[in-house]
PDB file of N, CA, C and O in Angstrom, chain B, residues numbered from 101:
ATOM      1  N   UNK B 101     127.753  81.440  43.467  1.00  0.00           N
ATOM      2  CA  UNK B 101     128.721  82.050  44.356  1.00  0.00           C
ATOM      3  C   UNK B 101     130.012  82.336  43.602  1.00  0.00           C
ATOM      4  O   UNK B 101     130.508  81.565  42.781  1.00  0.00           O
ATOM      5  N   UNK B 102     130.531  83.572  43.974  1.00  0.00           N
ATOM      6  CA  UNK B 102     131.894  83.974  43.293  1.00  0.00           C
ATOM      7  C   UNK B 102     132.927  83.664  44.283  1.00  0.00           C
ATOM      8  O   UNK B 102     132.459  83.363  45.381  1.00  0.00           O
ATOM      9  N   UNK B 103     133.970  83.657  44.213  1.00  0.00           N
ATOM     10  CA  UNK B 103     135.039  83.906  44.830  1.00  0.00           C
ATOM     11  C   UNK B 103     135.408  85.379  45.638  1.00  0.00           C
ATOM     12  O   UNK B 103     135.832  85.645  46.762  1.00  0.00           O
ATOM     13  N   UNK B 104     135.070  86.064  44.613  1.00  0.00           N
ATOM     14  CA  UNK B 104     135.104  87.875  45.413  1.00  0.00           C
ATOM     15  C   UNK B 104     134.304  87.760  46.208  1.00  0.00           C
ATOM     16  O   UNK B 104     134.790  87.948  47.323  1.00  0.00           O
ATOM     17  N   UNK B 105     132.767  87.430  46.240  1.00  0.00           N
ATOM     18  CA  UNK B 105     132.062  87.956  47.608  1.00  0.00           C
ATOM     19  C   UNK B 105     132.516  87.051  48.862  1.00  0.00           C
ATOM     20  O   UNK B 105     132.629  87.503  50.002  1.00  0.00           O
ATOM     21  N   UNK B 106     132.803  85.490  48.439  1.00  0.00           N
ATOM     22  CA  UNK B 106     133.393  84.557  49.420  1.00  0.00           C
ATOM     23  C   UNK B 106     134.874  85.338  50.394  1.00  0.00           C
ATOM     24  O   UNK B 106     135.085  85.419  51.604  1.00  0.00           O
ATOM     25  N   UNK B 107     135.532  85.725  49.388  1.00  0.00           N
ATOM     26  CA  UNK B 107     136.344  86.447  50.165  1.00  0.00           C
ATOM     27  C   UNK B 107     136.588  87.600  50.932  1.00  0.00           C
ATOM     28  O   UNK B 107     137.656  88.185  51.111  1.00  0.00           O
ATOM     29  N   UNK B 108     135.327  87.883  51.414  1.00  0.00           N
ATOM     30  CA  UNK B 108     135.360  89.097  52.312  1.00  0.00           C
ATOM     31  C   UNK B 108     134.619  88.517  53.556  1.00  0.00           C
ATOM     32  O   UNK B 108     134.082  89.306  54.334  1.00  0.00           O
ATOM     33  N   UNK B 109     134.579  87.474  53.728  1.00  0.00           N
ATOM     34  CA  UNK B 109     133.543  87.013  55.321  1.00  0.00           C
ATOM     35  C   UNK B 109     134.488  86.433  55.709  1.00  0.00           C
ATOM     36  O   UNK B 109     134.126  85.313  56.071  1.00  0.00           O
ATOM     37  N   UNK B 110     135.889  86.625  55.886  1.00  0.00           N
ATOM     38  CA  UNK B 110     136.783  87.122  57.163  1.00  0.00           C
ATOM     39  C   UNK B 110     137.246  87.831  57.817  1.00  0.00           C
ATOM     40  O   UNK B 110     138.251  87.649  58.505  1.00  0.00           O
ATOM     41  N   UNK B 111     136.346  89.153  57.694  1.00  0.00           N
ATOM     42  CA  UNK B 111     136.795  90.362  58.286  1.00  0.00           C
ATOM     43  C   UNK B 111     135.944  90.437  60.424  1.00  0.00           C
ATOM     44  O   UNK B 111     135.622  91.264  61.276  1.00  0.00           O
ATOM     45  N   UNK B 112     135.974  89.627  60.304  1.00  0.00           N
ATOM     46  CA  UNK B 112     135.267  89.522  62.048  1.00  0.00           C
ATOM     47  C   UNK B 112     136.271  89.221  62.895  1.00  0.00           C
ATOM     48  O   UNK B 112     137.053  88.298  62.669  1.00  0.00           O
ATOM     49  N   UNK B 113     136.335  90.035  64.019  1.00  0.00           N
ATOM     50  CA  UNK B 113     137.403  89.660  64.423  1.00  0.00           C
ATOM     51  C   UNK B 113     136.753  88.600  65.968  1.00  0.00           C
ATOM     52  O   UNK B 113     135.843  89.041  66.670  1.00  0.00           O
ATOM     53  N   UNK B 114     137.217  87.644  66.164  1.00  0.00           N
ATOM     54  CA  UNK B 114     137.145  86.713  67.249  1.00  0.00           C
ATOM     55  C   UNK B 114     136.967  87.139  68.874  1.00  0.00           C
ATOM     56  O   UNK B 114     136.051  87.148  69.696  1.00  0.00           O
ATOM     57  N   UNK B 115     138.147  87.425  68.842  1.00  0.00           N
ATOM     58  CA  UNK B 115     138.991  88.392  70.496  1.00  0.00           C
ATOM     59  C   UNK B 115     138.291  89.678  70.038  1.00  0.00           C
ATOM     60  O   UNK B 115     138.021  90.106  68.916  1.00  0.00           O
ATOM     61  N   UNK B 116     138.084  90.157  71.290  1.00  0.00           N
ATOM     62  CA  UNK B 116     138.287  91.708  71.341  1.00  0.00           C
ATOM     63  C   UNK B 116     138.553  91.641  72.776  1.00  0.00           C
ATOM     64  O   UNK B 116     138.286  90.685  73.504  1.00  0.00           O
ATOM     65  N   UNK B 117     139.288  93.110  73.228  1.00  0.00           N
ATOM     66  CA  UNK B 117     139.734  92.850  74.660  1.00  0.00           C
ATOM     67  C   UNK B 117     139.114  92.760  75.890  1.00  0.00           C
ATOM     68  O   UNK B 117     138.000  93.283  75.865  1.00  0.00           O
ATOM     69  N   UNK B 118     139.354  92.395  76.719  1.00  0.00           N
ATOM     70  CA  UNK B 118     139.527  91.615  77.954  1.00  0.00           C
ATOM     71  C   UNK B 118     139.167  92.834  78.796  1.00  0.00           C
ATOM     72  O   UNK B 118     139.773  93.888  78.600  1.00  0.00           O
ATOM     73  N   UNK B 119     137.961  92.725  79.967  1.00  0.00           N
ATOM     74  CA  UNK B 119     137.855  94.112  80.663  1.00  0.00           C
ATOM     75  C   UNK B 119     138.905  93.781  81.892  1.00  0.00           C
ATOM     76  O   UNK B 119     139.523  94.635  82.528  1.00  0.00           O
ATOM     77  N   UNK B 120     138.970  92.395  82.082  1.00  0.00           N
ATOM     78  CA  UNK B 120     139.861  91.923  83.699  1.00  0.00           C
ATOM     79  C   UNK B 120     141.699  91.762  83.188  1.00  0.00           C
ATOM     80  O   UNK B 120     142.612  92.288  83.825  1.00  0.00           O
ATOM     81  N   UNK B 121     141.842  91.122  82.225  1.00  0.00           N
ATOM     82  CA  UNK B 121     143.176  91.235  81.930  1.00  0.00           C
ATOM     83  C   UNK B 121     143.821  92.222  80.855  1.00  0.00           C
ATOM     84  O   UNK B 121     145.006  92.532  80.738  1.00  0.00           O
ATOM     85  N   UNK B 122     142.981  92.535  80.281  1.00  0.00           N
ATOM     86  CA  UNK B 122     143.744  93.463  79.237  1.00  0.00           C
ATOM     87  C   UNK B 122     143.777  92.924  77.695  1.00  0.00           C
ATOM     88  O   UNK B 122     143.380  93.492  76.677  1.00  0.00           O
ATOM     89  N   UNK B 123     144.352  91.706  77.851  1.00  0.00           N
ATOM     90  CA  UNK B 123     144.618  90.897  76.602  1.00  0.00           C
ATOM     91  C   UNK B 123     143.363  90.627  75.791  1.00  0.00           C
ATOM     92  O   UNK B 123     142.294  90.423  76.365  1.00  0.00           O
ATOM     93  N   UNK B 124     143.486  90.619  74.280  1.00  0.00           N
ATOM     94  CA  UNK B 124     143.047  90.359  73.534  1.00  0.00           C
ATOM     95  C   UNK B 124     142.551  89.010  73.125  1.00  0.00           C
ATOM     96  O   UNK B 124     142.662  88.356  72.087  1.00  0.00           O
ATOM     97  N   UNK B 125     141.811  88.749  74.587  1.00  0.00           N
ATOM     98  CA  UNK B 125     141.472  87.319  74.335  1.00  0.00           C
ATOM     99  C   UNK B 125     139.669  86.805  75.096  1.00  0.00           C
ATOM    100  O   UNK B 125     139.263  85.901  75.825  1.00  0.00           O
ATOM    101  N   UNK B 126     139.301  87.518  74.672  1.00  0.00           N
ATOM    102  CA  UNK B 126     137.679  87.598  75.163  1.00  0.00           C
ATOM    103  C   UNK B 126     137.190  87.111  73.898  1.00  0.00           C
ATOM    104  O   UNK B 126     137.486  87.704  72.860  1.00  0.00           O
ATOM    105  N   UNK B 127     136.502  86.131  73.898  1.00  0.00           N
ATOM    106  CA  UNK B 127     135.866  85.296  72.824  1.00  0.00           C
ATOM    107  C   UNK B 127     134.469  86.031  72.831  1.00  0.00           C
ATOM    108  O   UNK B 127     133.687  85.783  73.748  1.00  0.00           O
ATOM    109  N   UNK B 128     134.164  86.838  71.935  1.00  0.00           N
ATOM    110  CA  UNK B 128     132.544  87.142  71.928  1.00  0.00           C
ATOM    111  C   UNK B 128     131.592  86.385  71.648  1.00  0.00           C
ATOM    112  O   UNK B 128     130.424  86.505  72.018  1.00  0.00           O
ATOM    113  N   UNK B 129     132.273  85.177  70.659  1.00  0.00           N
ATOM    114  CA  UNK B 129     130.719  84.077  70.893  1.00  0.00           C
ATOM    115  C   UNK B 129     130.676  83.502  71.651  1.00  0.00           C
ATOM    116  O   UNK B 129     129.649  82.907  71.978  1.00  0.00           O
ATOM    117  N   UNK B 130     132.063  83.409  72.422  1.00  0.00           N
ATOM    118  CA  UNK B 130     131.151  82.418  74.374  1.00  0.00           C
ATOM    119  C   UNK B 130     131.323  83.317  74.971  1.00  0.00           C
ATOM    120  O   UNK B 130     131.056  82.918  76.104  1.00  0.00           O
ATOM    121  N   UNK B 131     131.578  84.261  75.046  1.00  0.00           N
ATOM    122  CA  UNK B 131     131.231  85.331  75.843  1.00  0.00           C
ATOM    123  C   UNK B 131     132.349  84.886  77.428  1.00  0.00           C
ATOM    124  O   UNK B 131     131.819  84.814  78.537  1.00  0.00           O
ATOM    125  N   UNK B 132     133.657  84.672  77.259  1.00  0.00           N
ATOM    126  CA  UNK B 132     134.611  84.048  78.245  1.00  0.00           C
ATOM    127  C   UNK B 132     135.716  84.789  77.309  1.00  0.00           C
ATOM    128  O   UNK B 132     135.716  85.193  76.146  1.00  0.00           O
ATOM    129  N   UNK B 133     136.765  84.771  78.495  1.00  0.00           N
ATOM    130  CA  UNK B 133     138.570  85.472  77.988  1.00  0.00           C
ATOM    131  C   UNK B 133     139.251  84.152  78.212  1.00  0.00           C
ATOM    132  O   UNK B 133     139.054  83.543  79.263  1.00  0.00           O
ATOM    133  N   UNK B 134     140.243  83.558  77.039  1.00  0.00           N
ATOM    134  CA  UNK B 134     140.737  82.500  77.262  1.00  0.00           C
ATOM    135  C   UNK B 134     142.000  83.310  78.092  1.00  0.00           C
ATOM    136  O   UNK B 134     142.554  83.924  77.180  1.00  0.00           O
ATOM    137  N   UNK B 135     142.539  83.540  79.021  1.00  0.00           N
ATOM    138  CA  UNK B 135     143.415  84.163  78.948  1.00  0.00           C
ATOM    139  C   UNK B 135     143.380  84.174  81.048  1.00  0.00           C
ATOM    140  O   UNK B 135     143.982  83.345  81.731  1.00  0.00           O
ATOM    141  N   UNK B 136     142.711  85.072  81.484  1.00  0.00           N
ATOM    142  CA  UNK B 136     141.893  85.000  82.450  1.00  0.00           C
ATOM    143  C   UNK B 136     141.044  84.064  83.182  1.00  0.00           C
ATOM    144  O   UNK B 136     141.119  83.681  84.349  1.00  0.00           O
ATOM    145  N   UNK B 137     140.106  83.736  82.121  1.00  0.00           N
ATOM    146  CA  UNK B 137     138.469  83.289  82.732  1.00  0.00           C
ATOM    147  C   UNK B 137     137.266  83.932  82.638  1.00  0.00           C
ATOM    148  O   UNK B 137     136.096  83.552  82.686  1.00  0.00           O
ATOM    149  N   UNK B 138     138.033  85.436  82.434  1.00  0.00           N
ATOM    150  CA  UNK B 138     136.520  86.330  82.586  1.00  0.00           C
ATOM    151  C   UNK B 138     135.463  85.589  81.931  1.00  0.00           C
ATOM    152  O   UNK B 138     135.646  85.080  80.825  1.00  0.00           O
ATOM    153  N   UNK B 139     134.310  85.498  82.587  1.00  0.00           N
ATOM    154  CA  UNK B 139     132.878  85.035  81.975  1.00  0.00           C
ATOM    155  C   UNK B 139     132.431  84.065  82.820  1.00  0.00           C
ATOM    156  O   UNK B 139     131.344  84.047  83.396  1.00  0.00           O
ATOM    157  N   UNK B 140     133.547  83.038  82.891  1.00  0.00           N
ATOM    158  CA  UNK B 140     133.408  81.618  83.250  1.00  0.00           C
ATOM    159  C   UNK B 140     133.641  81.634  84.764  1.00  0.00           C
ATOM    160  O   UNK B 140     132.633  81.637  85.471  1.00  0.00           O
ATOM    161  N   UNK B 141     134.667  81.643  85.261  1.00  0.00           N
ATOM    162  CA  UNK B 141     134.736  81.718  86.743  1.00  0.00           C
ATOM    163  C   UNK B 141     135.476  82.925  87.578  1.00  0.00           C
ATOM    164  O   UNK B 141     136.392  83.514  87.005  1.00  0.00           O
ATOM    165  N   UNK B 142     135.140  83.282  88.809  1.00  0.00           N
ATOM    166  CA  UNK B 142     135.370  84.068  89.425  1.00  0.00           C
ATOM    167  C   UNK B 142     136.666  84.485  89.792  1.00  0.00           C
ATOM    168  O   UNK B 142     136.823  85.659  90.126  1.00  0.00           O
ATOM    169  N   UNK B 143     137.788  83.562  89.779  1.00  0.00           N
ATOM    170  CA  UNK B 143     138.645  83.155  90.362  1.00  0.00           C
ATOM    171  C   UNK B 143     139.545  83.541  88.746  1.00  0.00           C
ATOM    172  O   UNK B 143     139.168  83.150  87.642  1.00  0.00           O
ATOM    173  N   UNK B 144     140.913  84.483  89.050  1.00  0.00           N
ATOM    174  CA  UNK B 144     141.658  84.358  87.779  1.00  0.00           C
ATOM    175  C   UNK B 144     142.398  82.598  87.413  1.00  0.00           C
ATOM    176  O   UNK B 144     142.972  81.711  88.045  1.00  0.00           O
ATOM    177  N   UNK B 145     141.989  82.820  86.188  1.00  0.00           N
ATOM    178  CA  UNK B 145     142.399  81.524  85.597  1.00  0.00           C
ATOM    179  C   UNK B 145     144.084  81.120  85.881  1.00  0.00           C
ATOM    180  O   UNK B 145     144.747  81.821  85.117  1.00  0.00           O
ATOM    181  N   UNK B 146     144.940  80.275  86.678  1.00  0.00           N
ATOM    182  CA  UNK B 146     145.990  79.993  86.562  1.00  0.00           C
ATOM    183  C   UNK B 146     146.408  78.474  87.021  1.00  0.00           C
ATOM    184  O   UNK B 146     145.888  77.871  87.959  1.00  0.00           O
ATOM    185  N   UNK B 147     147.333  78.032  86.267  1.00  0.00           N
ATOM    186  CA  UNK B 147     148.130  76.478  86.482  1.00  0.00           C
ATOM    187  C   UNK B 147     149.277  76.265  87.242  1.00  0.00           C
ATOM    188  O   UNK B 147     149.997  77.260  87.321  1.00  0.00           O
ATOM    189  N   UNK B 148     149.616  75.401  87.749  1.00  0.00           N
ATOM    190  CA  UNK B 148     150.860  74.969  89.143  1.00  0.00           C
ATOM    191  C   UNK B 148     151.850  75.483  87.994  1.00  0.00           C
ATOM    192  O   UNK B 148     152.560  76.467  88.201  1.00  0.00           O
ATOM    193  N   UNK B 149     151.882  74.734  86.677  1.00  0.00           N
ATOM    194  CA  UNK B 149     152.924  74.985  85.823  1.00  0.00           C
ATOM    195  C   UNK B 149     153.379  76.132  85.361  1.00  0.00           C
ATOM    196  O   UNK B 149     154.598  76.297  85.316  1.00  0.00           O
ATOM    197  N   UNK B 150     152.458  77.194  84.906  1.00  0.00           N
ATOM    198  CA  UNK B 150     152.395  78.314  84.361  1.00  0.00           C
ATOM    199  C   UNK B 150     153.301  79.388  85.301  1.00  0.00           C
ATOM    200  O   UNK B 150     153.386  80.612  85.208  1.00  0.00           O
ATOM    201  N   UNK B 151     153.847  78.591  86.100  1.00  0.00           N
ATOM    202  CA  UNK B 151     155.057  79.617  86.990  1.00  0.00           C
ATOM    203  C   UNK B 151     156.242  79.360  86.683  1.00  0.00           C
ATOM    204  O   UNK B 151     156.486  78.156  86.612  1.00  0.00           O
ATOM    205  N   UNK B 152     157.067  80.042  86.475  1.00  0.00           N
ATOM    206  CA  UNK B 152     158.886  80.038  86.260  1.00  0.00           C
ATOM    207  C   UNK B 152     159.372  79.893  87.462  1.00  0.00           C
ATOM    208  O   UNK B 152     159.108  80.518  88.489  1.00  0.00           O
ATOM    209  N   UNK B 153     160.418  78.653  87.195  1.00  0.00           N
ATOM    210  CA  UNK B 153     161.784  77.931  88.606  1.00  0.00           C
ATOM    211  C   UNK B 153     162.407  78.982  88.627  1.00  0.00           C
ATOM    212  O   UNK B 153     162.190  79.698  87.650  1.00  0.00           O
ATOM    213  N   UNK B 154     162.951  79.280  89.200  1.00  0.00           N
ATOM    214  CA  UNK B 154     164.148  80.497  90.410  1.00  0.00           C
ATOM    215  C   UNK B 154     165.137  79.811  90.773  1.00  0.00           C
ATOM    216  O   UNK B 154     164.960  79.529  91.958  1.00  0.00           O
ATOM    217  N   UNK B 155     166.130  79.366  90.383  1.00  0.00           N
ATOM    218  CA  UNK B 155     167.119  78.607  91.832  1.00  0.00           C
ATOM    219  C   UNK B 155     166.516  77.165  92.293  1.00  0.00           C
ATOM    220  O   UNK B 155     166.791  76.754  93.420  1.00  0.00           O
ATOM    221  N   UNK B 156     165.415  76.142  91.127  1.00  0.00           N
ATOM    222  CA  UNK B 156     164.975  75.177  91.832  1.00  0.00           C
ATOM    223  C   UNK B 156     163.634  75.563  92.944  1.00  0.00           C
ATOM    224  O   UNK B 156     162.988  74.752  93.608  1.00  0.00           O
ATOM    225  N   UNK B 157     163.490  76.875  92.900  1.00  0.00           N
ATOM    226  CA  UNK B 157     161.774  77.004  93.823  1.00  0.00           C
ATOM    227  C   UNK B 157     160.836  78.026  92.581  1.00  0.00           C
ATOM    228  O   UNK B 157     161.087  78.952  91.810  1.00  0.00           O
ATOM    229  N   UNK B 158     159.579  77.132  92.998  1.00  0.00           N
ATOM    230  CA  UNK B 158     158.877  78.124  92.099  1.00  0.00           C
ATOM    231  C   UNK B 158     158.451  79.449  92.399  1.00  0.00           C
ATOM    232  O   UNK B 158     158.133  79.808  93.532  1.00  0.00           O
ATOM    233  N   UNK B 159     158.442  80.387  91.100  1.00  0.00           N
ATOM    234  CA  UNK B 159     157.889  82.018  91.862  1.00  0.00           C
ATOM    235  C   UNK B 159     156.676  81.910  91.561  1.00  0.00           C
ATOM    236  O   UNK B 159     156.140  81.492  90.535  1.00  0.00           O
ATOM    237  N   UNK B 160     156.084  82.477  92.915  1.00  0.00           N
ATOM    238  CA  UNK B 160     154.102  82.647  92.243  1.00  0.00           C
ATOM    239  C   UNK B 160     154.466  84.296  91.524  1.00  0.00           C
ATOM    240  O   UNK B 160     155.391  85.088  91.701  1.00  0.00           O
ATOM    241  N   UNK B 161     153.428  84.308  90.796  1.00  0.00           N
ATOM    242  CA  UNK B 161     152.942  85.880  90.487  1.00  0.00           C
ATOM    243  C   UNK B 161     152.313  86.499  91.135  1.00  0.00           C
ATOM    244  O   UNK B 161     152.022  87.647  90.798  1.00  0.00           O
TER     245      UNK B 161
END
């Protein structure tokens, strides 16, 4: 093994985009969007936290 041929088997890219969110975060080997959920569950992926305080109340999106 050389070094030159070793260094070309990082050209794959991971992500490619997202048909439900847009983002560049659809994993093609599990076949899921970290980002979303797409793949995995029906329901868009979101956390209590993942919302910004206002004045002390939280805003949903």
């Amino acid at each position: 093994m050389t070094t030159a041929s070793m260094g070309l088997h990082n050209r794959k890219q991971p992500h490619v985009m997202c048909r439900r969110c847009g983002k560049e975060s659809y994993l093609k080997r599990k076949h899921y969007c970290s980002h979303c959920g797409y793949g995995k569950t029906a329901k868009i992926k979101a956390y209590s936290w993942n919302n910004k305080t206002v004045n002390g109340k939280r805003k949903d999106n």
